[in-house]
C-alpha atoms as an extended CHARMM CRD file, in Angstrom:
* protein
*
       141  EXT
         1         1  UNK       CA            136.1060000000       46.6490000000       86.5220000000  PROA      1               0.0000000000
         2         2  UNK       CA            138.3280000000       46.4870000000       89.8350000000  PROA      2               0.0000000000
         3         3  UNK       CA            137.3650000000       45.1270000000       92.9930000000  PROA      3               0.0000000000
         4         4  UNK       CA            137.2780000000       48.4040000000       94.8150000000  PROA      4               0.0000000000
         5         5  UNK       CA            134.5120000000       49.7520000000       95.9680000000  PROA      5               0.0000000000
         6         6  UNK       CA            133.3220000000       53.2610000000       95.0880000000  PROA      6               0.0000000000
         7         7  UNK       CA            132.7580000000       55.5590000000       97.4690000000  PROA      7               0.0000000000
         8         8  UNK       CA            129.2230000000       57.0570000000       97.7850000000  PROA      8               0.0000000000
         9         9  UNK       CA            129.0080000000       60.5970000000       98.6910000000  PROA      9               0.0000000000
        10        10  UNK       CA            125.6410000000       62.0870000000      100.9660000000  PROA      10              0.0000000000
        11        11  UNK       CA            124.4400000000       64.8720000000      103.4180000000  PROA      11              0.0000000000
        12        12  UNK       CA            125.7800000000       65.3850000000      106.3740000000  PROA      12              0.0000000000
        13        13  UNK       CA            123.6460000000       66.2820000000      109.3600000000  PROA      13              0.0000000000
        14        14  UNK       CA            125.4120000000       70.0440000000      109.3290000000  PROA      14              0.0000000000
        15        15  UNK       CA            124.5670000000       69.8610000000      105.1750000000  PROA      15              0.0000000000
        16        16  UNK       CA            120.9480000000       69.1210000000      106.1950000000  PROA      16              0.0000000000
        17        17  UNK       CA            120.8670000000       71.6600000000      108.6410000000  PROA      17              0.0000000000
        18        18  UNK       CA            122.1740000000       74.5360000000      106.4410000000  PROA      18              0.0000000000
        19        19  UNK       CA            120.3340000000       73.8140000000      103.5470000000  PROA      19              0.0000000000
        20        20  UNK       CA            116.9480000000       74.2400000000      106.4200000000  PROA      20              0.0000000000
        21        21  UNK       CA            118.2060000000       76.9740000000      107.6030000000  PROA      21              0.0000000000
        22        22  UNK       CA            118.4930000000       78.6820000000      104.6550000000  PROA      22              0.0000000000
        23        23  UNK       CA            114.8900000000       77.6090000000      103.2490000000  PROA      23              0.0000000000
        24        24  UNK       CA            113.7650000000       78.9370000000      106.5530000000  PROA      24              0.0000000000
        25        25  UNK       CA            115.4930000000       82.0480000000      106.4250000000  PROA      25              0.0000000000
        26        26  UNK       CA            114.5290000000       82.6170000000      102.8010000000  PROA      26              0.0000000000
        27        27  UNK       CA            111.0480000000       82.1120000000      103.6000000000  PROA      27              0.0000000000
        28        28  UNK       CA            110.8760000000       84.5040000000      107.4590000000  PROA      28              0.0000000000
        29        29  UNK       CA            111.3610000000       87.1660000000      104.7480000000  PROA      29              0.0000000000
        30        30  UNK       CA            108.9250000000       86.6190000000      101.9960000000  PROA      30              0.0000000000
        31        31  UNK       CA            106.4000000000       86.1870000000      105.1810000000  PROA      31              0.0000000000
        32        32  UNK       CA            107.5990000000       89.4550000000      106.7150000000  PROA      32              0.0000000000
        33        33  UNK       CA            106.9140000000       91.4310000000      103.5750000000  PROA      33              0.0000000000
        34        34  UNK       CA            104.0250000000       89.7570000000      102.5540000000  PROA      34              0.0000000000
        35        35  UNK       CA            102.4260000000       90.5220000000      106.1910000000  PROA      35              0.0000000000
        36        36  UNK       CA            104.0630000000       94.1010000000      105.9330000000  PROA      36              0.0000000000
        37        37  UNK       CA            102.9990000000       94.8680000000      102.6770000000  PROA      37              0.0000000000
        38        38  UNK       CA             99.3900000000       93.3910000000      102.1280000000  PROA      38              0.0000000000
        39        39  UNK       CA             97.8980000000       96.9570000000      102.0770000000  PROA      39              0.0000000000
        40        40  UNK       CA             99.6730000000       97.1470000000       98.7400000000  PROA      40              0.0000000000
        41        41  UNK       CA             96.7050000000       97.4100000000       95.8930000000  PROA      41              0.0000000000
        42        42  UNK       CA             97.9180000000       96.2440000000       93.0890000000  PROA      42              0.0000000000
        43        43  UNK       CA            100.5010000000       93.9010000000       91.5110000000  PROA      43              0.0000000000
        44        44  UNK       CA            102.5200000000       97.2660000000       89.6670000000  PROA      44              0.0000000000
        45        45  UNK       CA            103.0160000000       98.4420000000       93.5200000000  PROA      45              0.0000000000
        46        46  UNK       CA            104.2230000000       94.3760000000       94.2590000000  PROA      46              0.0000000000
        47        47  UNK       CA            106.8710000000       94.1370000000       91.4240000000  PROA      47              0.0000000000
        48        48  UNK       CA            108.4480000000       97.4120000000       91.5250000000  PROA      48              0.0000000000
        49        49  UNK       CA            108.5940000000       97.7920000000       95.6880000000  PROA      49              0.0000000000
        50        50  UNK       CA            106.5000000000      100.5690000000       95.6390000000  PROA      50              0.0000000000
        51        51  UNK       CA            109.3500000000      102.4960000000       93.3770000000  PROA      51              0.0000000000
        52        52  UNK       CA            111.2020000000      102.4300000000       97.2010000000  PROA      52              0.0000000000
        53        53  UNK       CA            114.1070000000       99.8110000000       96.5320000000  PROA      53              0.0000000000
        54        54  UNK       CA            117.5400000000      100.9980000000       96.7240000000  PROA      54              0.0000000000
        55        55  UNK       CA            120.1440000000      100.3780000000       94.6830000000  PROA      55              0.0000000000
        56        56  UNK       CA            121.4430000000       97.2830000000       96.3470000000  PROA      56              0.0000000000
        57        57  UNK       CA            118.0900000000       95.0470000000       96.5030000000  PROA      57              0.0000000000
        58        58  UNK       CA            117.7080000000       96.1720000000       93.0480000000  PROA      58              0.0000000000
        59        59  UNK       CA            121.0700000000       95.2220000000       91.5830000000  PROA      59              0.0000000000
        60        60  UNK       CA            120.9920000000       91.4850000000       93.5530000000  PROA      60              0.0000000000
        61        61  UNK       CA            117.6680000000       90.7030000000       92.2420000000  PROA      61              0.0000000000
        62        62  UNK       CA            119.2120000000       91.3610000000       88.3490000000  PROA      62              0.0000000000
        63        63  UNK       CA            122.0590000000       89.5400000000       89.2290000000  PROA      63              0.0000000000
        64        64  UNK       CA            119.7970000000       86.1450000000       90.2460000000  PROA      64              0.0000000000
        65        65  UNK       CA            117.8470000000       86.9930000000       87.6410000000  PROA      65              0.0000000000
        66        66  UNK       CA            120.1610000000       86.9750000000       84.8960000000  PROA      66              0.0000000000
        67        67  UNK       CA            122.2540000000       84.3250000000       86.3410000000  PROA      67              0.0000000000
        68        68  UNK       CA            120.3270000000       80.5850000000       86.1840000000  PROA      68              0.0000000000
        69        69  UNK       CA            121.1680000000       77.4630000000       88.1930000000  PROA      69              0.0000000000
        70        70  UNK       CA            122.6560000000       76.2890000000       85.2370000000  PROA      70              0.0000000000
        71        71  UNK       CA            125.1840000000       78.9470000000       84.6800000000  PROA      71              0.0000000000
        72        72  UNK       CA            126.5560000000       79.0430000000       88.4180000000  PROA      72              0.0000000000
        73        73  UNK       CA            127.0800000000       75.1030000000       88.0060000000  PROA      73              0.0000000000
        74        74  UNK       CA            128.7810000000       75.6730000000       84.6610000000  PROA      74              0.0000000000
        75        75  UNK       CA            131.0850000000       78.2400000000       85.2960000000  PROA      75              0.0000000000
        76        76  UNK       CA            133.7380000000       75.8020000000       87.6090000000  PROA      76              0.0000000000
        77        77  UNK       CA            133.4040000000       73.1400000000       85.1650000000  PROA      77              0.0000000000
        78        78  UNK       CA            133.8840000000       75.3930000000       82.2890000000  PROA      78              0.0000000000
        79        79  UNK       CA            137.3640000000       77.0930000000       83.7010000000  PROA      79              0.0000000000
        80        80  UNK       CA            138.6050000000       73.2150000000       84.6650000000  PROA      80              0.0000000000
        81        81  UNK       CA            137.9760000000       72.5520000000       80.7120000000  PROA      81              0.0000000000
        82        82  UNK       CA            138.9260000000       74.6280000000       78.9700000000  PROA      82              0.0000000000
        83        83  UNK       CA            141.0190000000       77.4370000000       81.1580000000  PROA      83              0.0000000000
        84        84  UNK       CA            140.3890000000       81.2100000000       82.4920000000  PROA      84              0.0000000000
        85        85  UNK       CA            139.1350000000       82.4710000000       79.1600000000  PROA      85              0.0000000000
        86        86  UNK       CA            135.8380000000       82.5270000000       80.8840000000  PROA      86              0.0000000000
        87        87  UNK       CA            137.1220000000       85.8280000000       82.1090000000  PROA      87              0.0000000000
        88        88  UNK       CA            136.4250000000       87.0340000000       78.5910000000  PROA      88              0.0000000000
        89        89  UNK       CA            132.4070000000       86.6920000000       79.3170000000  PROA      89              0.0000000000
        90        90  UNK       CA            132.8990000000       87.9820000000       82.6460000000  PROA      90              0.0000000000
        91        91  UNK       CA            134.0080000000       91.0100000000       81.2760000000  PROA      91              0.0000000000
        92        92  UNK       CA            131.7360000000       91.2870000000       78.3260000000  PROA      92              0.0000000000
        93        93  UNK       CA            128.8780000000       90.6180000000       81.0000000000  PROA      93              0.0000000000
        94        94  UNK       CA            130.1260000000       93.8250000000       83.3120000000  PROA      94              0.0000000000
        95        95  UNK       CA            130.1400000000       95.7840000000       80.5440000000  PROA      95              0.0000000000
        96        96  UNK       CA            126.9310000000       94.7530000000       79.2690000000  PROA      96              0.0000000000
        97        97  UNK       CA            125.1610000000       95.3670000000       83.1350000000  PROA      97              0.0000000000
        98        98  UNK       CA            126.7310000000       98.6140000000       83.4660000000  PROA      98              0.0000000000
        99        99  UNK       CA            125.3770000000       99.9150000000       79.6660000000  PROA      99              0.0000000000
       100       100  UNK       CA            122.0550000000       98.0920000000       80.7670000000  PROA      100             0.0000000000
       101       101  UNK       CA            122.0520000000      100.0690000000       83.9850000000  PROA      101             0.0000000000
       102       102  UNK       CA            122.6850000000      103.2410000000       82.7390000000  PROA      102             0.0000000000
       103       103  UNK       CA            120.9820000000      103.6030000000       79.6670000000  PROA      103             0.0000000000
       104       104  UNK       CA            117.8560000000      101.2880000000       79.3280000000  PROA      104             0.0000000000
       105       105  UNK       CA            117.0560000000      100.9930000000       83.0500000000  PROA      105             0.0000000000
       106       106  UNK       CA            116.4780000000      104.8710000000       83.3120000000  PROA      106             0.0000000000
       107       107  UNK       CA            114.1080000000      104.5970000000       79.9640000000  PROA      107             0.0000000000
       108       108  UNK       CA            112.1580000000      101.9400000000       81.4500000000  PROA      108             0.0000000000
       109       109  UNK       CA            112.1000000000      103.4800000000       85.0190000000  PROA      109             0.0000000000
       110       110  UNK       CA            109.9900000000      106.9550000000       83.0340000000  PROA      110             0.0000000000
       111       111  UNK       CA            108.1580000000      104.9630000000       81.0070000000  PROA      111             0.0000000000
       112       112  UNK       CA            106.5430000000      103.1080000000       84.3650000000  PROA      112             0.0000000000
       113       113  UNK       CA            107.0650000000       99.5760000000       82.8500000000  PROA      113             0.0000000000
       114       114  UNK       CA            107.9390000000       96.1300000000       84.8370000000  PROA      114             0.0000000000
       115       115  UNK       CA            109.1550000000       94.0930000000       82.0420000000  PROA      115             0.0000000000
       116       116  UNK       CA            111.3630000000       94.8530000000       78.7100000000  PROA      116             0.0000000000
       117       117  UNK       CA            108.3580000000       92.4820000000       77.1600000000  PROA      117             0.0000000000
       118       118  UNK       CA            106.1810000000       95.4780000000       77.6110000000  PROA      118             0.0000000000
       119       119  UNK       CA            107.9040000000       97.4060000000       75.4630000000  PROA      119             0.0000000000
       120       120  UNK       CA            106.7370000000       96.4340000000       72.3710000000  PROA      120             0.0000000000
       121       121  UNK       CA            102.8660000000       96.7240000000       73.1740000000  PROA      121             0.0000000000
       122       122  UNK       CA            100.5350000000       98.1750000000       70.3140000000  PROA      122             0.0000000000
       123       123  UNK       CA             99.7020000000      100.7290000000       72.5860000000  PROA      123             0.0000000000
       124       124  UNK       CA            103.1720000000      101.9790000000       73.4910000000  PROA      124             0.0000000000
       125       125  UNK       CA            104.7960000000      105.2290000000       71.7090000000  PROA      125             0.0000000000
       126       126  UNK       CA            107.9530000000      102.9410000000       71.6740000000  PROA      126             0.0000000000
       127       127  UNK       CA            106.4610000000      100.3840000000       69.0210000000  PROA      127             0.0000000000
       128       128  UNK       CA            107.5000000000      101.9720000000       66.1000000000  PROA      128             0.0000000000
       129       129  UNK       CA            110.8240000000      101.9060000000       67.2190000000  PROA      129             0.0000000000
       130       130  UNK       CA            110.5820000000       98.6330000000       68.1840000000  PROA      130             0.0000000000
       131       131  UNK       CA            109.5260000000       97.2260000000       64.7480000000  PROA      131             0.0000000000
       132       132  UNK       CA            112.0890000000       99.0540000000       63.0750000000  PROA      132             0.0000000000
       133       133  UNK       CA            114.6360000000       97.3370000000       65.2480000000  PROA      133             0.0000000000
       134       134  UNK       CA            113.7020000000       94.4430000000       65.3520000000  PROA      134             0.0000000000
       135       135  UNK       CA            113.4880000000       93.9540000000       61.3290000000  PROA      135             0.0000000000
       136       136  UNK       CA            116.9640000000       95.7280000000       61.0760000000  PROA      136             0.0000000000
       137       137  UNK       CA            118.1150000000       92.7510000000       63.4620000000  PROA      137             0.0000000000
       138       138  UNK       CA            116.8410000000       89.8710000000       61.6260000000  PROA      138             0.0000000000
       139       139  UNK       CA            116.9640000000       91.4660000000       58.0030000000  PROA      139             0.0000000000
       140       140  UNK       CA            121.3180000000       92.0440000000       58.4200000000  PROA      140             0.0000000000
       141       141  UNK       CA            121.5060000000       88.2020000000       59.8810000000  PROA      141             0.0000000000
């Protein structure tokens, strides 16, 4: 080992003041909804907006919600390694939102359902179907 010293990285007083900014900006508009919304009756009306969203809320919250922590770290680390063949997945993953978008997100919207995990209920007309695929998945593999 040398006898340098290593240098210790920290917040800043302007990286401490963004990051409470942001926590209290993020949380001005979950209490401005929540007081603007309470009439809502029930949690269907809560996770689909009311049916009221446009396009753009919709879209960001599938972006954070397909995207994890863990992927947004990854992705610089991943190009340093091993190059811009990342770009690969990046297109894979367009085309995947916009076949996602336009086909099963239009299903799901007239079938009144929150969650793609509700899709496969006993009581749904979709179960069948469901089944079918599902063994056709894992039967080929």
């Amino acid at each position: 080992m040398s006898g340098g010293s290593v240098a210790v990285a920290s917040f800043a007083v302007a990286d401490y003041v963004v990051f409470a900014l942001m926590l209290v900006v993020s949380a001005a508009v979950g209490f401005y909804y929540a007081w603007t919304d309470r009439s809502q009756s029930s949690s269907g009306d809560f996770l689909t907006g009311g049916r009221r969203l446009t396009a753009l809320p919709v879209s960001l919250s599938l972006t954070a919600s397909f995207m994890s922590a863990i992927t947004v770290l990854s992705n610089p680390a991943e190009v340093y390694r091993y190059g811009a063949n990342i770009g690969f997945y990046a297109l894979a993953y367009a085309l995947t939102m916009l076949v996602t978008s336009e086909v099963f997100l239009p299903v799901f919207y007239k079938l009144a359902i929150t969650s793609t995990y509700e899709v496969g209920l006993p009581h749904s007309s979709v179960w069948p179907c469901g089944c079918c695929s599902f063994l056709q998945t894992y039967l080929i593999l």
